[in-house]
N, C-alpha and C positions, 0 to 999 in steps of 0.2 A: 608539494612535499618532495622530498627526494626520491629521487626516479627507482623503482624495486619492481624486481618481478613477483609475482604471486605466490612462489615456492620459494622464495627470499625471505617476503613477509609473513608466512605460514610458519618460517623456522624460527621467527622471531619473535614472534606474540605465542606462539606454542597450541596454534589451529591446524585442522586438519582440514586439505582441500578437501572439494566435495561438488557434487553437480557434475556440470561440465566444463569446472574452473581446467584452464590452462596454467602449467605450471610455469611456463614463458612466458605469459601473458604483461605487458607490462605496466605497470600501476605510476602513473606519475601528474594526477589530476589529484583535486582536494579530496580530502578523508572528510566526510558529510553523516550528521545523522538526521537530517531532512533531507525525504528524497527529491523534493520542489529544487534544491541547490547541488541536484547532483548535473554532471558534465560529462563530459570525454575522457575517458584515464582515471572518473572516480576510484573512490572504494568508499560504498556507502555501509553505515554501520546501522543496523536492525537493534532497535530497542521497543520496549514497551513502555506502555504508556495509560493514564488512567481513561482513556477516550479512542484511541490507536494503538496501535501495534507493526512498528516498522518491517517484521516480518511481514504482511500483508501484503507491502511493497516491490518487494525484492524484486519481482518481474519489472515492474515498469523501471524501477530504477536502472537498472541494466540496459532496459530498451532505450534510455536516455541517455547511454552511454556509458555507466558504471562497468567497471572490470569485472566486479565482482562486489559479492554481500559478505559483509564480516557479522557473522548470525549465531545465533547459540541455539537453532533446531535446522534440521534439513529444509531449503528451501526449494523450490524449482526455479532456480538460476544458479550459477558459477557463484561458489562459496568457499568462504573460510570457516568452518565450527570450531566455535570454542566452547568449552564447558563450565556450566555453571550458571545459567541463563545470563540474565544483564551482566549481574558482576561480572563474569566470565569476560564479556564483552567489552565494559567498562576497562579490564586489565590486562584486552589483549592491546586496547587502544595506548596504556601506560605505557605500554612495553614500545610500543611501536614510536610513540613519542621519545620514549628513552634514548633509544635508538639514535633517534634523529638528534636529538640534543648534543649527542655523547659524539655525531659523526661533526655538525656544526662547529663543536665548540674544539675541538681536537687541536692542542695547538700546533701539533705538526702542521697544520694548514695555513700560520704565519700569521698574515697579515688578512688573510681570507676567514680567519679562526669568530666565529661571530660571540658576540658578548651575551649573556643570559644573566637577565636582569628581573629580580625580584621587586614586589612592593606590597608591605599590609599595613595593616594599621585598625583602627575603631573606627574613621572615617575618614572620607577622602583620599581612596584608593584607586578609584578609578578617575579620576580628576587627573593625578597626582601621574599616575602612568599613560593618562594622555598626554600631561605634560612634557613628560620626561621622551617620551616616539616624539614628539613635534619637536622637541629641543636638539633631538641627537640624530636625526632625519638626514637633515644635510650630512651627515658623515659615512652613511650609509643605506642602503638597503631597510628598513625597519617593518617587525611583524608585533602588534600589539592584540590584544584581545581585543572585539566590539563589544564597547559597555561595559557587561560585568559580569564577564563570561571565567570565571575563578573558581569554578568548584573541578571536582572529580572527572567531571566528562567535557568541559571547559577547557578546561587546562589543556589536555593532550592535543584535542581538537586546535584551537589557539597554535601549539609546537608545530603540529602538521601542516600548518598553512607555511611552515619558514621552509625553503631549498636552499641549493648551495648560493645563492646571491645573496644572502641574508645575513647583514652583519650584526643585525642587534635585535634580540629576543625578550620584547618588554611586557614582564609578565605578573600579572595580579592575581595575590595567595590570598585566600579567604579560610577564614576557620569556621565550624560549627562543633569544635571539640578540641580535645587535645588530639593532638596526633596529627594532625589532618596537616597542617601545612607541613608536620614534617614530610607526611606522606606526597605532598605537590612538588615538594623541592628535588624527592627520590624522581619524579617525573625528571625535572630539570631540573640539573642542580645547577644554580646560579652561581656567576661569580661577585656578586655588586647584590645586596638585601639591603632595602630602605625599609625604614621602621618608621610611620608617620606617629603615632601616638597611640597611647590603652586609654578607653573611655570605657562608656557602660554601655555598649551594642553587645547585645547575647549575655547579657548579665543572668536571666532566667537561664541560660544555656548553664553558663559556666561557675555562677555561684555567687563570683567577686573578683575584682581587679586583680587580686596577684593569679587569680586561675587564667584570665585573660593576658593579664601578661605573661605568662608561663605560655600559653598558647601561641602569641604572637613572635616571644623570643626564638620558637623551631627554626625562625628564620635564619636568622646570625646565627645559629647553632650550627646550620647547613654549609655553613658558607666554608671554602676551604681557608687555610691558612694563608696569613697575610704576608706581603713583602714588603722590604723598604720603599719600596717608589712606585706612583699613577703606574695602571698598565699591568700590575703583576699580583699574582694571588689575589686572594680575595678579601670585600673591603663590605664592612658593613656602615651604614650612612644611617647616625643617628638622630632625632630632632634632641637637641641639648636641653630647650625648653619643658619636654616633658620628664621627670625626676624617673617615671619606671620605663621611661625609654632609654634613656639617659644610662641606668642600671643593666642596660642589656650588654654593652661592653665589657665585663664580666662575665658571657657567657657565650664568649665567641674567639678564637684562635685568628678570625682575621684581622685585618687592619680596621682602624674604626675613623670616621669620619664624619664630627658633631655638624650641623648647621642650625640655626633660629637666633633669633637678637642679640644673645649675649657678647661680649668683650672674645670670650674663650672660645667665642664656635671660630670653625673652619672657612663656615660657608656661613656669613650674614648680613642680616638685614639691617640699616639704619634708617632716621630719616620717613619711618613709615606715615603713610596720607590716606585717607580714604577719599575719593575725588565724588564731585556732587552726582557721579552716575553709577557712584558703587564699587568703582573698578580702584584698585590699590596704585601706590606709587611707591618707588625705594630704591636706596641705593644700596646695590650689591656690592660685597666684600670678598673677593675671592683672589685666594693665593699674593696677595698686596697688593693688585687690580681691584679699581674702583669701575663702577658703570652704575648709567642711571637703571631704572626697571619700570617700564609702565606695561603694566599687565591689562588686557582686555577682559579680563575673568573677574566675576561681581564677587564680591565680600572680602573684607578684611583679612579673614582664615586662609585665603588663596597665598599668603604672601608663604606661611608654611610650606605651602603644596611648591610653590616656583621656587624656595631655597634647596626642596628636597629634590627638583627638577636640576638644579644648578651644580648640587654636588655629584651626582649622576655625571652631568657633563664636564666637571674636575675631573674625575677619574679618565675618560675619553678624553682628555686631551683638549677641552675647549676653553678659552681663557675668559675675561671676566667682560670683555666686550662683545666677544663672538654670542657666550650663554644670556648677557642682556638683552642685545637684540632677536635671537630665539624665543627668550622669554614674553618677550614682548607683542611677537610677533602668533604668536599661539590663540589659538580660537576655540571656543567649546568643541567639544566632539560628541562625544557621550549626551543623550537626552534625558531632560525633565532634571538637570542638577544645575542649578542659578540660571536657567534658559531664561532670557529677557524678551519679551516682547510686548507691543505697542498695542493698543485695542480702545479705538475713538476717545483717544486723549489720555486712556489710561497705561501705568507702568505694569505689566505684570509678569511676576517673576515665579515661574515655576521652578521648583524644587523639591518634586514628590516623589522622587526614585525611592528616598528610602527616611528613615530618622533613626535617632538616637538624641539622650539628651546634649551630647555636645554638637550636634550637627542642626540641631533644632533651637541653641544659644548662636549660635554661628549666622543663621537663617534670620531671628529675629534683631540683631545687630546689624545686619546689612539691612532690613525693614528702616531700619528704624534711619541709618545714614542716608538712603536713596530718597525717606521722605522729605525732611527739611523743607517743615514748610507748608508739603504736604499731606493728605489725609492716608494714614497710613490702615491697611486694612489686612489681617491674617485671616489664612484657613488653614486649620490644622486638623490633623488625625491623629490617632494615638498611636504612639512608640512600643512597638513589642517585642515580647522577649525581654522584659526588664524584670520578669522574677517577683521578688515580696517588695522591692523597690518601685513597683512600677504608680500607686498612686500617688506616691510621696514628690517623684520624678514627675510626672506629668500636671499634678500642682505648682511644683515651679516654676512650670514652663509657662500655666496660665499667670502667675505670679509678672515674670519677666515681659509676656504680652502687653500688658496691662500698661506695667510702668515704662515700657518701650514707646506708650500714648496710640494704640490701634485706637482707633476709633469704631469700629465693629472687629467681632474677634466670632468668627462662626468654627463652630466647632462640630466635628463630625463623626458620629458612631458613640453608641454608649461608654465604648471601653475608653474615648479620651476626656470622659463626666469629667476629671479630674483639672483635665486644662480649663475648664467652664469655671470649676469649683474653685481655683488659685485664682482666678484671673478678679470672680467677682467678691473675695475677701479681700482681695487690694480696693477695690471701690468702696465696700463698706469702710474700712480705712480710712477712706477719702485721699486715696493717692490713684484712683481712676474714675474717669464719669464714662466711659467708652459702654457700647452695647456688647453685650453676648446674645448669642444664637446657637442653640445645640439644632441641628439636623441629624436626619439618619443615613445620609450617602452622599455620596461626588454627587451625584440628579440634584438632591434637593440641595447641597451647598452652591451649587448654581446659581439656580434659582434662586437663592437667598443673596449670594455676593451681584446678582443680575439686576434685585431690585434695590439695591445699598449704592452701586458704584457709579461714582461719575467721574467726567471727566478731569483729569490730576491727580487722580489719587494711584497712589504705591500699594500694590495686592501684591503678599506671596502665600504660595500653597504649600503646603509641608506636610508627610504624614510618613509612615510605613509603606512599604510596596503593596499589602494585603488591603487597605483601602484605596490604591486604583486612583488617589488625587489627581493625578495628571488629565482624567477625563474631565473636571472643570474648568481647566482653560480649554481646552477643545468646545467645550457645550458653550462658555461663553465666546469663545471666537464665532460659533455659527451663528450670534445673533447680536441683537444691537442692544449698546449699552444704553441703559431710563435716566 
């Protein structure tokens, strides 16, 4: 973070020392609210918790090096109080992010002035801004979130790890409402907001697509005002392909910049392949520069994610050779989202951070490429937060399974009966002969995919974060395939 002394950052988040804080004291280690990750120069922030309570802490953290506890009750170590318990907390850390944002991005600083870089979307957000730190890396300094680190307490936390070396601020806005990403942007206001696409992730939340797109447009909304040329004011990076993304240039004063297939985008793709291992191929189009693009990253859908990685590095300055071979060069980051691995002759492809139904067509169309040939085999879980949509939605999905040809389709948790229930009225149909398997958790779809899989066959896992899928490839990695 940037270097501050304790009576600096007390004036600034609006705490009051307390303890035996030092108002000289100087703070210039990460802002932590695990105190296992606290260092020399912390400032560790006290939260609670349904199990813990980071107050408890506060001593050791300090003995570990922390300056001080940023705490909303008196603690017996060197503190900042803020009011209002967590929240308090939560908004001293805003401020202090704000702070930092506002000092970074200052363009009096030139050439040193760091860029703040938004990205949302309904899925493939965090793909999509690991993309986009690996692509624009070589240009500078770069601080991204780890994983999907995008909410309230995320967010600032994320800012604070950026100092003055830090040229580029790539940062993932996540909604659970209205409001909320406007609220992340007042964090850091960005000058570059990608819009990947409105699906139906938090449809229980918000209602319906235009609520969801209302939500995801705070983005562009935030953004300042645009200029003639790369470099200056602010530019929001649309995908063209989607119609209510697409719409969102109508709700933004900055510059706009389409990318996805069409003739009209800015930034596209021709030329697209899905190659026998899943990974994409394509030739990028950018600013009358051609380059090839072979991407490392499994599924079709990835070619969105690297167009919206590629306009990013338009605006920065990188031309249609240099953002090729970035794109290319780029490796997962983020775990359990299309992670491939190998298991006594089997392919298998996790992908159980999270679902929605476009993330879960997405999932089953790379199944379905990677097999060719082979015995393609799903385990899914059910998609939540889909509202009075949700069993309508997760019958398609077993609908789509089915005729994608899984040869077992184990299905997990009562609430995704629905994927079981689509999957086997395509059989009665007679447009599947495949097995279904309902189980009741990651243990027993183990177990079930343990005695099913041999060697050749193409497994992926897919579910919601709240079923925990990611633990059966771990349980099948500890043992041997039958």
């Amino acid at each position: 973070m940037i270097a501050l002394t304790l009576d600096r950052i007390a004036e600034i988040t609006g705490t009051a020392l307390g303890g035996s804080a030092r108002p000289d004291a100087p703070v210039g280690g990460p802002v932590v609210v695990d105190s296992r990750l606290v260092g020399p120069g912390s400032l560790f922030a006290a939260l609670g918790g349904e199990r813990v309570d980071g107050h408890d802490y506060a001593r050791a953290a300090v003995e570990a090096g922390a300056v001080a506890v940023l705490a909303s009750r008196p603690v017996d170590a060197p503190h900042l109080l803020a009011r209002g318990g967590d929240d308090g907390v939560v908004e001293a850390l805003a401020r202090l992010a704000r702070y930092t944002a506002d000092t970074l991005a200052d363009p009096a600083r030139g050439a040193d002035a760091a860029e703040i870089i938004g990205v949302t979307g309904s899925s493939g957000k965090t793909t999509t801004k690991d993309l986009i730190a690996q692509v624009i890396a070589g240009r500078g300094a770069t601080v991204a979130p780890a994983g999907s680190f995008n909410n309230e307490i995320g967010h600032p936390l994320t800012v604070l790890r950026a100092d003055t070396g830090t040229r580029h601020l790539v940062l993932e806005v996540a909604a659970r409402g209205i409001g909320h990403i406007a609220h992340l942007c007042r964090v850091a206001p960005p000058r570059i907001g990608v819009v990947l696409n409105v699906g139906s992730a938090h449809m229980g939340e918000f209602g319906d697509r235009d609520a969801i797109a209302k939500a995801k447009g705070e983005l562009v909304e935030s953004l300042p005002p645009g200029a003639d040329a790369p470099g200056r004011g602010g530019v929001a990076v649309l995908n063209a392909d989607d119609p209510a993304v697409r719409a969102m240039a109508d709700r933004t004063d900055a510059r706009t910049v389409f990318y996805g297939t069409g003739e009209d985008a800015d930034v596209r793709a021709t030329g697209v392949v899905l190659r026998e291992d899943g990974t994409a191929a394509f030739t990028l189009h950018l600013d009358g520069g051609t380059a090839p693009v072979e991407l490392a990253l499994v599924g079709a859908h990835q070619v969105h994610n690297a167009l919206a990685a590629a306009a990013v590095a338009r605006e920065l300055g990188m031309d249609a050779a240099g953002t090729a071979a970035a794109l290319g060069a780029a490796t997962p980051v983020s775990r359990w989202r299309m992670e491939v691995t190998e298991h006594d002759g089997a392919t298998l492809v996790n992908d159980a951070y999270n679902a929605n139904p476009e993330s879960m067509r997405a999932a089953l169309t790379t199944l379905g490429a990677l097999a060719r040939g082979r015995r393609p085999i799903a385990v899914l879980g059910h998609m939540a937060e889909l509202g009075a949509q949700e069993r309508i939605e997760h019958e398609k999905i077993g609908e789509l399974a089915a005729r994608t040809g899984a040869a077992h389709l184990i299905v997990v948790g009562d609430q995704a009966e629905g994927i079981a229930a689509g999957a086997e009225r395509t059989g009665r149909e007679g447009h599947w002969s495949g097995e279904t398997v309902r189980v009741a958790d990651a243990a027993a779809a183990a177990a079930a995919l343990r005695a099913r899989m041999r060697a050749g066959d193409v497994v992926i896992v897919k579910g919601s974060r709240v079923a925990a899928l990611e633990q059966v490839i771990d349980l099948i990695a500890e043992g041997d395939v039958r």
